[in-house]
C-alpha positions as CSV (number, residue, x, y, z in Angstrom):
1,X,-3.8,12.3,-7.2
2,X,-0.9,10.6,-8.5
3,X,1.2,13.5,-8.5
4,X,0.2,13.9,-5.1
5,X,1.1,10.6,-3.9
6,X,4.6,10.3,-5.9
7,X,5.2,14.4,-4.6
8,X,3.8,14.2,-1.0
9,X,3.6,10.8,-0.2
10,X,-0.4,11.6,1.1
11,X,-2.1,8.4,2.6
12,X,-5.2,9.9,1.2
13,X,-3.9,10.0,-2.4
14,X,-2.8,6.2,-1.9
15,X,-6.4,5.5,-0.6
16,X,-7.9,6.9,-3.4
17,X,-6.3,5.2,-5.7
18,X,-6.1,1.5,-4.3
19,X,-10.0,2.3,-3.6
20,X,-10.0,3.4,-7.6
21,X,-8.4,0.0,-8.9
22,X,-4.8,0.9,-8.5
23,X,-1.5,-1.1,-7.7
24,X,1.4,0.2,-6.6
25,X,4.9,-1.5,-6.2
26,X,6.8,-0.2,-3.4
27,X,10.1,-0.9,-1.7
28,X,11.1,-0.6,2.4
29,X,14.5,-1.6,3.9
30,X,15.0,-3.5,0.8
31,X,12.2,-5.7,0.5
32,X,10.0,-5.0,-2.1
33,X,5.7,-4.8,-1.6
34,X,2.9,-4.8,-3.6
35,X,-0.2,-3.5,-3.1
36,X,-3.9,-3.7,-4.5
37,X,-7.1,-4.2,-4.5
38,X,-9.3,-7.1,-5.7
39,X,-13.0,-5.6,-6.3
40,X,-14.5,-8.9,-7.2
41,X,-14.3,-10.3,-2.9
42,X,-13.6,-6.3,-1.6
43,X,-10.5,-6.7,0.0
44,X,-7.0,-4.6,-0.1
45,X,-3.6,-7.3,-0.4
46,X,-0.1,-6.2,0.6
47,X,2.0,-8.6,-0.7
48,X,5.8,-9.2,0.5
49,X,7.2,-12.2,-1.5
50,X,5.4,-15.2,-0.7
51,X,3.2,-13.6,1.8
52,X,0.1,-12.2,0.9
53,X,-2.0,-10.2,4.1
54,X,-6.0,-9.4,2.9
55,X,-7.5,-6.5,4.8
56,X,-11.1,-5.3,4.4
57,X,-10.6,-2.0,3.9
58,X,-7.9,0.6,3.3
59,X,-8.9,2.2,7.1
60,X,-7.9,-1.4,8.2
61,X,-4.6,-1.7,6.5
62,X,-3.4,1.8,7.7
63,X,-4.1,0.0,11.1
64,X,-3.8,-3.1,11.4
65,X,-0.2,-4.0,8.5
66,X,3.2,-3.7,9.2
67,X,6.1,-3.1,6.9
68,X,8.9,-5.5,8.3
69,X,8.0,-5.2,11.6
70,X,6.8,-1.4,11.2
71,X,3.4,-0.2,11.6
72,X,2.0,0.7,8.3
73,X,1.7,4.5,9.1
74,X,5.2,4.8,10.3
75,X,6.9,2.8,7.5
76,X,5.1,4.5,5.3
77,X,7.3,8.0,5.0
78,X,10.5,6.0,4.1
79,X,8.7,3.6,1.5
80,X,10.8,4.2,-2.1
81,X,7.4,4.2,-4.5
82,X,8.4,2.4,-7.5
83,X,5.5,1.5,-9.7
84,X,1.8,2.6,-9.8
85,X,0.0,0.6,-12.8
């Protein structure tokens, strides 16, 4: 899977492993993101800076964040992937 995210960029491969107890650091026009998921109150958190958005389920991210401005899904094929701990 991670080959497949790094290689492809699949939004199911970055599912699986945010749903697995991933984090990923990832960049977009320059700003840099974070990413993860906290088992213990079953949420996903995109982190920009400061700012901190909780979504209840990877589904709901894909449709509800935005990357500067950018729906999720759109942003997502110009993110730079940095880090995956």
């Amino acid at each position: 899977m991670v080959q497949e995210l790094y290689e492809k960029k699949s939004l199911p491969a970055l599912a699986y492993l945010i749903e697995a107890g991933r984090e990923l650091e990832f960049t977009y026009r320059g700003r840099e993101y974070f990413l993860s998921r906290d088992t213990q109150v079953a949420y996903v958190s995109l982190c920009q800076g400061e700012r901190e958005t909780g979504y209840g389920s990877i589904p709901l991210l894909l449709e509800q964040a935005s990357l500067d401005g950018v729906p999720f899904r759109d942003a997502w094929p110009e993110v730079v992937l940095e880090t995956l701990f």
